[in-house]
C-alpha positions in Angstrom: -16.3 -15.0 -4.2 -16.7 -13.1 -7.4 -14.8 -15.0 -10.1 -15.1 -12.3 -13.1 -15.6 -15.5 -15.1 -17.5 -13.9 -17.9 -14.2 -11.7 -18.5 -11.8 -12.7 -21.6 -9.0 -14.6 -20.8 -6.1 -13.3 -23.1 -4.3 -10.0 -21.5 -1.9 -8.1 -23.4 0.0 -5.2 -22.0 3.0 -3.0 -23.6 4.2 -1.9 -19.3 4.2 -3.1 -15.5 3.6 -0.9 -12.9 3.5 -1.7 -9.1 1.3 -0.2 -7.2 2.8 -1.4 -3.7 4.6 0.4 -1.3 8.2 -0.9 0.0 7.6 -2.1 3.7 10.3 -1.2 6.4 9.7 -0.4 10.0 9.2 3.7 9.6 5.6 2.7 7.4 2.6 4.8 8.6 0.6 2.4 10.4 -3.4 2.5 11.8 -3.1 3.4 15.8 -3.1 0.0 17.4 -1.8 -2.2 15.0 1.5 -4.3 15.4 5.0 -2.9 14.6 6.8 -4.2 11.4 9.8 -5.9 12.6 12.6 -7.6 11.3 15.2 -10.1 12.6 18.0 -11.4 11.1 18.0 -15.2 11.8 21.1 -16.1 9.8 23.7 -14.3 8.9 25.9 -15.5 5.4 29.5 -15.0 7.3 28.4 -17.4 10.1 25.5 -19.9 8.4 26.2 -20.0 4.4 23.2 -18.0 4.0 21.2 -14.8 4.8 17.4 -14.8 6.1 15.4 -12.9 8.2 11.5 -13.3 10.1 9.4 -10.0 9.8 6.1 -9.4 11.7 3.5 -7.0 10.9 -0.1 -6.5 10.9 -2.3 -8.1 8.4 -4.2 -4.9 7.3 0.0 -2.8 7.1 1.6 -1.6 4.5 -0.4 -2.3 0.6 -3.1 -4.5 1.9 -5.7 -6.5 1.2 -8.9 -6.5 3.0 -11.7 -9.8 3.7 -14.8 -10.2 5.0 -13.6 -12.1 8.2 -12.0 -8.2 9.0 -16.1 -7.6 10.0 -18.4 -10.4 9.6 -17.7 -13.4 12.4 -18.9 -15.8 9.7 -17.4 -14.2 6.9 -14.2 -15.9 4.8 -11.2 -15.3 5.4 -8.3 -14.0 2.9 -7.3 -17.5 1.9 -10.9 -18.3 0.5 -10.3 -15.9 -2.6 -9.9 -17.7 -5.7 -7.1 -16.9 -7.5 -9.1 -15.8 -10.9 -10.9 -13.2 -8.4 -7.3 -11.5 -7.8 -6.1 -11.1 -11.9 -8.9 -8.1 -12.3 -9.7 -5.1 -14.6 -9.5 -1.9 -13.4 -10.5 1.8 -13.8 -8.6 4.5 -11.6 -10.6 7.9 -11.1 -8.9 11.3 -10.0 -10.1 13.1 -7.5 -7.2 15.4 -6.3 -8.6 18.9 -7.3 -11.6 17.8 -4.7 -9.6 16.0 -2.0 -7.1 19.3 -2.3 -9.7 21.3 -1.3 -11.1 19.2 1.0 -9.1 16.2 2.7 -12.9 14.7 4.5 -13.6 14.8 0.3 -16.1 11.2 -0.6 -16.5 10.1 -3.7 -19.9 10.8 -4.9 -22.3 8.9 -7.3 -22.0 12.3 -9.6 -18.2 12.0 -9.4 -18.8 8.7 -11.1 -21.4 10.2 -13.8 -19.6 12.7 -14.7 -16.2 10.0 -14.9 -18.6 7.9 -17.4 -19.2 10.9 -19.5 -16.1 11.2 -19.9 -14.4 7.6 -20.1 -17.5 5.2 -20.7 -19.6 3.1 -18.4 -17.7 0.9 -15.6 -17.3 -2.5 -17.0 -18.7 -4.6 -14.9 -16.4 -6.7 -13.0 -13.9 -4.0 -12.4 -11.9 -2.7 -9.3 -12.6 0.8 -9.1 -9.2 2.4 -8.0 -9.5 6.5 -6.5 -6.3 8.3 -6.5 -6.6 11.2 -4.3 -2.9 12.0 -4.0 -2.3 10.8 -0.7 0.2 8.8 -2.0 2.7 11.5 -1.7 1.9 11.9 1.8 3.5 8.7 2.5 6.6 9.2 3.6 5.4 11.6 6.8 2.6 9.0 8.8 1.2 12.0 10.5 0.1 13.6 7.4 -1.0 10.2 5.6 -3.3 9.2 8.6 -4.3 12.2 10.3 -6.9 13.1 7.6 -8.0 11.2 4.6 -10.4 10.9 2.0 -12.1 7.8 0.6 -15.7 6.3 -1.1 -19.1 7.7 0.0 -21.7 5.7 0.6 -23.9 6.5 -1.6 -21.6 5.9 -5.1 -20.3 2.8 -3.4 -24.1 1.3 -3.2 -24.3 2.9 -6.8 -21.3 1.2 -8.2 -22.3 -2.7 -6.4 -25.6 -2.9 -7.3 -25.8 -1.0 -11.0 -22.1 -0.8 -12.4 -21.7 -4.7 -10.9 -17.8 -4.1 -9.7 -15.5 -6.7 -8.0 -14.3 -4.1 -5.6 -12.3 -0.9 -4.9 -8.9 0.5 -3.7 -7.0 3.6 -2.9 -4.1 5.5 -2.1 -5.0 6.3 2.0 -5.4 3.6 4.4 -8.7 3.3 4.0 -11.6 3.0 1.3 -13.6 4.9 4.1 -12.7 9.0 4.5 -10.8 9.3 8.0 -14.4 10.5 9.3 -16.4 7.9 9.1 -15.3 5.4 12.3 -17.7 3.0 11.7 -15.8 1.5 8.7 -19.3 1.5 6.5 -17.6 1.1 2.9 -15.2 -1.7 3.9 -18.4 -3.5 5.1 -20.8 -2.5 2.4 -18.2 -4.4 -0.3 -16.8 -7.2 1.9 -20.1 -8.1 3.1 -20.9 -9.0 -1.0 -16.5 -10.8 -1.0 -15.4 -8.3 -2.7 -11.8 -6.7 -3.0 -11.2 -3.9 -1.0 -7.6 -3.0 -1.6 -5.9 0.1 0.6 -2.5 2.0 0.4 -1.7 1.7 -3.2 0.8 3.7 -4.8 1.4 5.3 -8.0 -2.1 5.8 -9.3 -1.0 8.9 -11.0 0.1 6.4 -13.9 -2.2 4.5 -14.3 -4.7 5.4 -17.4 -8.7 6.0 -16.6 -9.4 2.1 -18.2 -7.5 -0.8 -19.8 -5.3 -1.5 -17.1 -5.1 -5.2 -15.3 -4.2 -5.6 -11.7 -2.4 -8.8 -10.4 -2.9 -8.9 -6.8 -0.4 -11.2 -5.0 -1.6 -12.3 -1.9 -0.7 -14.0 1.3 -2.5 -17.4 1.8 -2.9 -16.8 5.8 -5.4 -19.7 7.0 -8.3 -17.6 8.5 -6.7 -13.8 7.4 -8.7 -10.9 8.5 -6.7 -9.6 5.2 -2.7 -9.6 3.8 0.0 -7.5 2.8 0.4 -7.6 -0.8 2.3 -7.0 -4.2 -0.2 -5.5 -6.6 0.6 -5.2 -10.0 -0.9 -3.2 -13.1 -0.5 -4.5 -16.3 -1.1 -2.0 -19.4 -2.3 -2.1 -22.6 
């Protein structure tokens, strides 16, 4: 797993912002995947206390992908270390393209013309791309019908030149709703990377400087995990 462990270790930041979605049984989930349930196993009048169980998918609500989701042999969420999850970021708007056009990838000239603008990807950054389908959230139709994501070929770019420790998004899924075969999710988990999908509020956050905090799930073997992300900036 990529440990950043060249990164400074002192992080200051002046606000908090979360970038997860509340979970509740109405969430728009991926055809197939498990409802989100909850059941109340105690109630406070009868027991002294009040606790529920909830069940949902692994890859539901904000989520965290691993390479166990595609690769037999490949880890599983519980392997990442928990440097790898504290992790700069830089958060690149596309909405005037993905407005225009919803099957809208990110292209390598996206990301030139982003460093021209905002510096050179550090290296070791999560690459976040807000596309506004945040806002489609609350209607799961909408939100899952049609989405962008990454392209290929700026994905490749960003691993192999701009050395990043993974990327995230606002849809439910780094790859655009076209592509079935699920090529960007395997292109960065098959280096254990971070893929993170169905992030919110990445209309706040500021092209560079921010640090996520990504609270995960240990699940023994996880194909991936629900989880709290949190930005922290300067």
């Amino acid at each position: 797993m990529n440990s950043n462990s060249n990164r400074i270790e002192t992080i200051s930041y002046s606000q908090v912002i979360d970038l997860s979605h509340i979970i509740d049984p109405n969430i728009p989930r991926w055809p197939g995947d498990p409802p989100v349930e909850f059941e109340s196993v105690a109630e406070l009048n009868q027991d002294g206390y009040y606790l529920r169980r909830f069940s949902m998918g692994e890859h539901s609500g904000t989520h965290m992908n691993a390479p166990k989701s595609f690769y037999p042999d490949g880890p599983g969420i519980d392997r990442y270390p928990a440097k790898s999850l504290v992790v700069p970021s830089v958060a690149i708007d596309i909405c005037d393209r993905t407005a225009a056009n919803p099957d809208y990838a990110l292209t390598k000239d996206d990301i030139l013309s982003w460093e021209a603008k905002h510096d050179r990807i550090p290296v070791g950054s999560i690459v976040l791309l807000y596309t506004g389908w945040q806002n489609k959230w609350g209607d799961a139709r909408a939100f899952l019908q049609q989405f962008p994501g990454f392209g290929t070929e700026a994905t490749c770019f960003m691993l192999a030149e701009r050395g990043i420790a993974g990327v995230g998004i606002d849809t439910h899924g780094v790859d655009p709703a076209v592509d079935s075969t699920f090529s960007i999710n395997k292109l960065v988990l098959r280096e254990h990377k971070i893929v993170l999908e169905n992030l919110t509020n990445l209309d706040r956050l500021p092209p560079t400087g921010a640090t996520l905090v990504i609270g995960i799930l240990r699940l023994r073997g996880g194909s991936g995990t629900p989880v709290s992300v949190l930005a922290l900036i300067p």
